[in-house]
Legacy VTK file of the C-alpha trace (Angstrom):
# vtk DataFile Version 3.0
C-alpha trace
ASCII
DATASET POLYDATA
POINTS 174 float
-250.237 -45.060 -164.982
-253.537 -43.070 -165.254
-253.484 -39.092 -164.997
-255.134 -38.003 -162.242
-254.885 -34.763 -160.279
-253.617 -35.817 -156.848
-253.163 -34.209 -153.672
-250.216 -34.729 -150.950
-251.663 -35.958 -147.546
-250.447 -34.076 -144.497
-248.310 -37.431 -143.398
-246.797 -37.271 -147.216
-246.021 -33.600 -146.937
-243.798 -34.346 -143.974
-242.169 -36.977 -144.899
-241.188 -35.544 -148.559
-240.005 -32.431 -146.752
-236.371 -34.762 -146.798
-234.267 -34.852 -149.664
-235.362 -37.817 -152.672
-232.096 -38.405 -154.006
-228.878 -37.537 -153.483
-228.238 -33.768 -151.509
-225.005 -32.298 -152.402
-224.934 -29.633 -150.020
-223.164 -26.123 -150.277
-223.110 -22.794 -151.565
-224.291 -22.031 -154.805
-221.196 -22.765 -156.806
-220.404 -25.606 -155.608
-223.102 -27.555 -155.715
-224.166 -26.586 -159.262
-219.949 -27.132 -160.086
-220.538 -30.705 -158.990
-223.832 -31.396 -160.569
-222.053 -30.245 -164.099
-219.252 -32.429 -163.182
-221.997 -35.498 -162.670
-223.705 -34.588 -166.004
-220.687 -34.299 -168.197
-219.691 -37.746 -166.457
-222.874 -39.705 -166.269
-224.278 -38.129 -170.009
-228.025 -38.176 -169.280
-230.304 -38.371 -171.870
-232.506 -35.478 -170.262
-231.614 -32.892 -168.108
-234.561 -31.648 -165.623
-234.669 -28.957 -163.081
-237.758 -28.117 -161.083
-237.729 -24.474 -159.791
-236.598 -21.017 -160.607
-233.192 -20.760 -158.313
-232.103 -24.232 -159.490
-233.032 -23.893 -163.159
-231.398 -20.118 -162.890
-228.083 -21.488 -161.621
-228.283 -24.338 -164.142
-228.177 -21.939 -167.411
-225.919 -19.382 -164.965
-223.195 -21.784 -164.702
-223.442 -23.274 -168.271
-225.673 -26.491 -167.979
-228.984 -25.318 -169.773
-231.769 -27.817 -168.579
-233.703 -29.774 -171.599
-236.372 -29.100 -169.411
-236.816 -26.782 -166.569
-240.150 -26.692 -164.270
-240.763 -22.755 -162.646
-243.409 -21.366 -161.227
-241.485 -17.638 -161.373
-240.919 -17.814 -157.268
-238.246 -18.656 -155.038
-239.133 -19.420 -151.584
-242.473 -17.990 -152.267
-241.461 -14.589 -153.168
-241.688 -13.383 -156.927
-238.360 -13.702 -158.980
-237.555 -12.313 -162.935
-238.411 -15.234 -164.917
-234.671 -16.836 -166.001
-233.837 -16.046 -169.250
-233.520 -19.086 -171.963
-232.988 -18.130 -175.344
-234.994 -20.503 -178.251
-237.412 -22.454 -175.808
-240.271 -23.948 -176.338
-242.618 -22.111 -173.065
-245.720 -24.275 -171.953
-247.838 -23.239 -169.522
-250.005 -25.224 -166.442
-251.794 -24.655 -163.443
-250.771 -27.179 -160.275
-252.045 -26.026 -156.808
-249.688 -25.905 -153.861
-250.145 -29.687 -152.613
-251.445 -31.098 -156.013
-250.606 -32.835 -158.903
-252.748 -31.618 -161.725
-253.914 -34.005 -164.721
-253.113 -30.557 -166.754
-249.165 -30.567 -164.878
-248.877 -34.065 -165.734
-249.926 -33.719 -169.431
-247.377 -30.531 -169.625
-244.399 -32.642 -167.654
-244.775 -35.447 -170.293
-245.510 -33.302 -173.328
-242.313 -31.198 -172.142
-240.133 -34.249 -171.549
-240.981 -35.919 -174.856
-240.132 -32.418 -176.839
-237.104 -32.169 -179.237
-236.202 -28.578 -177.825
-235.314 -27.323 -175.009
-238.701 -26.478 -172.602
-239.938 -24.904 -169.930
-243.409 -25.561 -168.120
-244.289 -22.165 -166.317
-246.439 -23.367 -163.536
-249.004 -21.008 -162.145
-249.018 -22.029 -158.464
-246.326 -24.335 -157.054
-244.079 -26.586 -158.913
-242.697 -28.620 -156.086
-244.273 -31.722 -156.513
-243.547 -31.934 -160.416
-240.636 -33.397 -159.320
-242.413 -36.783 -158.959
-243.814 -36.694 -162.343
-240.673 -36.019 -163.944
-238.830 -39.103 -162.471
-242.173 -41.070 -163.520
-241.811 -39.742 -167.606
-238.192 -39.403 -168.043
-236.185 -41.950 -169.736
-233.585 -44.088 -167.216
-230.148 -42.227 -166.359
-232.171 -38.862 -166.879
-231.066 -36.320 -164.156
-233.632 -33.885 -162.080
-232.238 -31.636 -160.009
-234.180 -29.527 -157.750
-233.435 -26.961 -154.636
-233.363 -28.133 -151.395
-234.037 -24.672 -149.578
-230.802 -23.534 -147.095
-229.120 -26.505 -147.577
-228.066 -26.991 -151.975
-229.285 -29.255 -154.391
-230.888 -32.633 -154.957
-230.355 -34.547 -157.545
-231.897 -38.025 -158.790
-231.272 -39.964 -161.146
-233.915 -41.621 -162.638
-233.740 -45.932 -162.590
-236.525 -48.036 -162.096
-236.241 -48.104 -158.503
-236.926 -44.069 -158.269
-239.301 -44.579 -160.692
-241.213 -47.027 -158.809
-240.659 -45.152 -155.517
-242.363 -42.112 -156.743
-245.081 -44.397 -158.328
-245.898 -45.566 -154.768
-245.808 -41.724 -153.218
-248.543 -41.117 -156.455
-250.723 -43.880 -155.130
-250.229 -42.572 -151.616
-251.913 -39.013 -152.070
-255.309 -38.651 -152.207
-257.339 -38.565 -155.425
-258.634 -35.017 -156.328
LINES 1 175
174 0 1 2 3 4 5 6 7 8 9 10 11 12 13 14 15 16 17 18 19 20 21 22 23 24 25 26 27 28 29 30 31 32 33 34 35 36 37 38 39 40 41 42 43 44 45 46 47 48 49 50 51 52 53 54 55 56 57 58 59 60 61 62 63 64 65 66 67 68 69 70 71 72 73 74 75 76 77 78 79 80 81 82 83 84 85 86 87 88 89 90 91 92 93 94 95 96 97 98 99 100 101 102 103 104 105 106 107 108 109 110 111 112 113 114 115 116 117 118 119 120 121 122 123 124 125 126 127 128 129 130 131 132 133 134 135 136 137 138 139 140 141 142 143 144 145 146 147 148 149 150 151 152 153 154 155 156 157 158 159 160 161 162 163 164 165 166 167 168 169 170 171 172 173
């Protein structure tokens, strides 16, 4: 699949506003209890989490992400950056509504690392979601927040592979 910056069409944008993947819904706790339950279960080769109160409750509960995706904002208000000890940091810019070439090239550089990562994204990391079920390896896990309700989680096979693929080809080409 060729790099290209994209950009989410206003019929996309509604209809990724639903959950891709499974929601396990709840407070805090328990939702991040059951996604380490899944993970020590299921052994994924890569651990993702796309933004900062998903990735924070991750390390918080002892389930550091091999990769985590932040953009240093929860709900659109300015958060401390979580604290990971011995990371590799990389750094992009991805518009609200985009996919960059630059967040692509720092998803795939970040999922191919030997150390643990994190991609600080100036702007909105949202949509990096859909690049990371593209690069990862199968049986990979990203989790990300589903705001007010808990946490999504999807685990990456060929069929959520492909499905993203076809959201990619449905945005518009920036």
């Amino acid at each position: 699949m060729e790099l290209r910056t994209r950009i989410l069409t206003p019929k996309l944008r509604a209809e990724l506003k639903k959950p891709f993947g499974t929601l396990i819904q709840g407070p805090i706790e328990l939702t991040t209890g059951k996604l380490k339950e899944l993970i020590a279960k299921r052994k994924p080769p890569k651990v993702i989490s796309v933004g900062d109160a998903t990735t924070s409750s991750l390390i918080k509960f002892g389930v550091p992400p091999d990769l985590c995706i932040v953009d240093h904002k929860v709900l659109r208000k300015p958060v401390k950056p979580v604290p990971m000890k011995g990371l590799q940091t990389l750094h992009t810019s991805n518009p609200p509504g985009t996919i960059t070439k630059e967040a692509w090239l720092a998803v795939k550089k970040g999922i191919s690392a030997n150390q643990k990562t994190q991609i600080v994204v100036d702007g909105e990391e949202d949509l990096l979601v859909i690049p990371a079920v593209v690069l990862a390896s199968e049986r990979s896990i990203v989790a990300y927040g589903q705001p007010n309700q808990g946490i999504v989680v999807i685990e990456v096979t060929k069929r959520n592979k492909l499905k993203c693929r076809q959201i990619i080809d449905s945005m518009e080409e920036g």
